[in-house]
C-alpha positions in Angstrom: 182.5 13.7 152.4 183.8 10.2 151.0 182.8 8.2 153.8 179.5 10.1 154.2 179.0 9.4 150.2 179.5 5.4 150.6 177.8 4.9 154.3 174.8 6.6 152.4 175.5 3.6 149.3 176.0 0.8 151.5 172.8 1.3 153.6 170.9 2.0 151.1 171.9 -0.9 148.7 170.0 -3.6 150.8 166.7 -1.7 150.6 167.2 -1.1 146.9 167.8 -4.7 146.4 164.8 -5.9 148.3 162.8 -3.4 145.8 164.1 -5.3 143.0 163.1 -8.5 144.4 159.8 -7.3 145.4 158.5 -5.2 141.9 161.0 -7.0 139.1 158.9 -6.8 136.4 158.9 -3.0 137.3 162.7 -2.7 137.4 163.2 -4.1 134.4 160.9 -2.6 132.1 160.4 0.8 130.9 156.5 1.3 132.0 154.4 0.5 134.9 151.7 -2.2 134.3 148.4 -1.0 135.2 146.7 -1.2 138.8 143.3 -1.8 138.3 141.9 -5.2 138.0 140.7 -7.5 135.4 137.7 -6.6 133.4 135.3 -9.0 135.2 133.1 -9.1 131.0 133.7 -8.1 127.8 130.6 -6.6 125.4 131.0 -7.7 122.0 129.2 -6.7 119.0 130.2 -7.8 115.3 128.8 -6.4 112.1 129.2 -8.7 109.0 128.5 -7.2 105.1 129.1 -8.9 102.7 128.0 -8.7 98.5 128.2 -11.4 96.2 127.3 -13.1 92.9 126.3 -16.3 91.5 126.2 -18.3 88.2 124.9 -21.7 86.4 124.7 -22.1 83.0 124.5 -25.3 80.9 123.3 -25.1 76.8 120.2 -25.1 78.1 119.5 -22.5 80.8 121.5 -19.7 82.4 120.8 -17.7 85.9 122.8 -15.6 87.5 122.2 -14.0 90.7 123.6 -11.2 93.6 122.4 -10.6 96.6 123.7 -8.3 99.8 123.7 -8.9 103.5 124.2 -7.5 106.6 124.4 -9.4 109.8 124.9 -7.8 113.9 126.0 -9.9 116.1 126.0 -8.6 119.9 127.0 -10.8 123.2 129.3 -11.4 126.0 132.5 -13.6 127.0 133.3 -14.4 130.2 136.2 -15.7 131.9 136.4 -19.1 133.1 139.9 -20.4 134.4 142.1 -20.6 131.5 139.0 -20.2 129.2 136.3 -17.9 128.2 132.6 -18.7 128.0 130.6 -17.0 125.2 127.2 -15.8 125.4 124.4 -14.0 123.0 122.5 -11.3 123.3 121.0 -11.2 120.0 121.9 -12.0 116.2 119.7 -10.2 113.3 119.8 -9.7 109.4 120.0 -5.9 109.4 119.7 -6.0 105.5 119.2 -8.5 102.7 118.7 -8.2 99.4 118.9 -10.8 96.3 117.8 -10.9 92.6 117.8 -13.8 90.4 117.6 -14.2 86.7 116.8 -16.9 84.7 116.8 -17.5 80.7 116.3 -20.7 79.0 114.6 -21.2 75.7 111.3 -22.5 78.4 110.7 -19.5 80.4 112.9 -16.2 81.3 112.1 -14.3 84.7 113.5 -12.2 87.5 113.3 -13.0 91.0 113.3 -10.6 93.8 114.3 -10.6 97.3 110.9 -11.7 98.3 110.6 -14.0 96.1 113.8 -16.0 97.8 112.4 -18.4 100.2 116.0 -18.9 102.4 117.9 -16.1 103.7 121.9 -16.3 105.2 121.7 -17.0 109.0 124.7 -16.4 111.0 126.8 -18.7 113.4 129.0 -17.6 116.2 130.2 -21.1 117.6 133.6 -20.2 119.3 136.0 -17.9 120.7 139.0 -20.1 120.5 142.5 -19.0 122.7 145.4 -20.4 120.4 148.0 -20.0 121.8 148.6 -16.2 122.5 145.5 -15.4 120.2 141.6 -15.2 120.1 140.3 -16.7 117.4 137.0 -16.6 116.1 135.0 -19.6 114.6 131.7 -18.5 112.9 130.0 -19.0 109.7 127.3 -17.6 107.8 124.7 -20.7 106.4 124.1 -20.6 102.7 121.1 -21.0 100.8 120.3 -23.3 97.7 120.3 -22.0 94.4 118.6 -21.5 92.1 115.3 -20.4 93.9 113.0 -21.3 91.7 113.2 -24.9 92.9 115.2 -26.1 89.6 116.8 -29.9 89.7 119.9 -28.1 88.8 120.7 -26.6 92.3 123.9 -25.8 94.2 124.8 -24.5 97.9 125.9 -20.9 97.3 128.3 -20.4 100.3 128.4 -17.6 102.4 131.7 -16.1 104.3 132.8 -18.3 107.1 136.1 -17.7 109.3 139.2 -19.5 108.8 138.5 -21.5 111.8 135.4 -23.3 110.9 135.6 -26.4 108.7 131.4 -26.7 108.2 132.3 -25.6 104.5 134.9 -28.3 103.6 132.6 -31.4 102.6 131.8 -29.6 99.7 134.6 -26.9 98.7 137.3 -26.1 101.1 136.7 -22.5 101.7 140.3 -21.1 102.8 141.8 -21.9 99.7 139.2 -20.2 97.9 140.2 -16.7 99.3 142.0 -14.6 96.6 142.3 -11.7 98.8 142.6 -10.4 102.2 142.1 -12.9 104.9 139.7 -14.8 106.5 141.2 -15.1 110.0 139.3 -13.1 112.4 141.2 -13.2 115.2 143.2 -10.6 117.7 145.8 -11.0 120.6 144.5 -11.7 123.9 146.3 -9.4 125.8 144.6 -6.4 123.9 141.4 -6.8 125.5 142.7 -6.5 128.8 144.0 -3.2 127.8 141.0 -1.3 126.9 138.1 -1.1 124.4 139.6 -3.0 121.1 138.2 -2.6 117.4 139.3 -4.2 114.4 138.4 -4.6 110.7 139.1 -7.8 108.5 138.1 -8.0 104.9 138.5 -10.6 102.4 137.4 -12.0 98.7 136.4 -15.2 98.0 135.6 -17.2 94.8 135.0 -20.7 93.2 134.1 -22.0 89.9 133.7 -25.8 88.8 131.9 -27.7 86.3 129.1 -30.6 87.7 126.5 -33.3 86.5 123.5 -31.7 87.7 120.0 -33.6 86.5 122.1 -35.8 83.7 123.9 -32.3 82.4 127.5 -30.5 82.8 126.8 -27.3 84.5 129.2 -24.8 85.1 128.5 -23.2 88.6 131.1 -20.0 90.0 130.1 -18.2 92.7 131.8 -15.4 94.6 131.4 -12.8 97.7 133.4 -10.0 99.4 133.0 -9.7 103.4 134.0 -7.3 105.7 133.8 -8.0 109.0 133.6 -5.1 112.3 134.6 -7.1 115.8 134.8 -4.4 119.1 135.0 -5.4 122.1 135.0 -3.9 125.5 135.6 -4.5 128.7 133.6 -4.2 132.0 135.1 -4.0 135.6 131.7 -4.4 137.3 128.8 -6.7 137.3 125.7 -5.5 135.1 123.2 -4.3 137.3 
């Protein structure tokens, strides 16, 4: 029985070796990696909501505005080498509304969201691959306030991710979050595993005094955005 026992061991030690060799990543780990290929695409759709509120006031005048938005985002990334090329499908303000008021010892009125002559426009620029993450670089493009066309105006910025710098020649955003982050961004390795969804949220806010039109202004301004990215992947060509 002994020698039967370890001829049965010492033939089959080579072939158990050569196993090992062959499949380590296998041997060594707990679970199996998956069989089936690479996803050839990815769809990708992000929904962006975000309310906020504005404010300028001097002795002379006051407004103060808010406004809601919602922006859809849907495209496509693809994989190029050690890369990914990004593509859009389509990009659309799914809701907007805004109301601004003004009273100064002039004139007093109400502006609705017709009466606002810009709207927020969104801008996917990159998918970035940092290291072992995706990041996102987009921002949404403000508008000038107020609307009524006063000398007094400001930018009123809209969310941005904590990848794009467009924002930083006049306030640099990232410090201005108070809570929650602005860094929309996810591993790499979990959109190879299967349809991914995740949620970021943060709040934002700024307040400073200017010289507008030969007169101190104090202008604060603030938002809250939540942010929807899924992302799925495809194993065949769209036909």
């Amino acid at each position: 029985m002994r020698a039967k026992r370890g001829g049965f061991f010492f033939f089959c030690f080579p072939a158990l070796t050569l196993v090992f060799f062959l499949f380590p990543v296998i041997s060594q780990t707990s679970s199996a990696p998956s069989l089936r290929p690479a996803p050839l695409w990815w769809e990708i759709a992000i929904d962006l909501k975000t309310e906020g509120e504005y404010k300028l006031e001097s002795n002379n005048f006051s407004y103060t505005g808010n406004y809601i938005f919602v922006i859809r985002w849907t495209g496509c990334l693809e994989k190029d080498d050690n890369d990914y090329l990004l593509y859009r499908f389509d990009c659309r303000l799914a809701d907007w509304k805004a109301q601004e008021t003004v009273t100064s010892p002039e004139a007093s009125g109400v502006l609705t969201t017709s009466d606002f002559k810009e709207k927020p426009s969104f801008d996917l620029k990159y998918i970035l691959r940092k290291g072992a993450d995706l990041c996102l670089d987009f921002i949404v493009n403000g508008i000038v306030v107020p609307q009524d066309g006063a000398e007094e105006s400001v930018d009123l910025l809209f969310p941005s991710s904590e990848e794009n710098r467009q924002h930083d020649v006049q306030v640099d955003y990232n410090t201005c979050v108070t809570e929650g982050s602005n860094s929309v961004s996810l591993k790499e390795v979990e959109i190879y595993a299967g349809p991914v969804t995740k949620n970021y949220s943060w709040t934002w806010r700024h307040q400073q005094w200017q010289l507008k039109a030969q007169r101190t202004v104090l202008t604060a301004q603030s938002h809250r955005a939540r942010v929807s990215l899924s992302i799925i992947p495809h194993y065949a060509r769209p036909k």
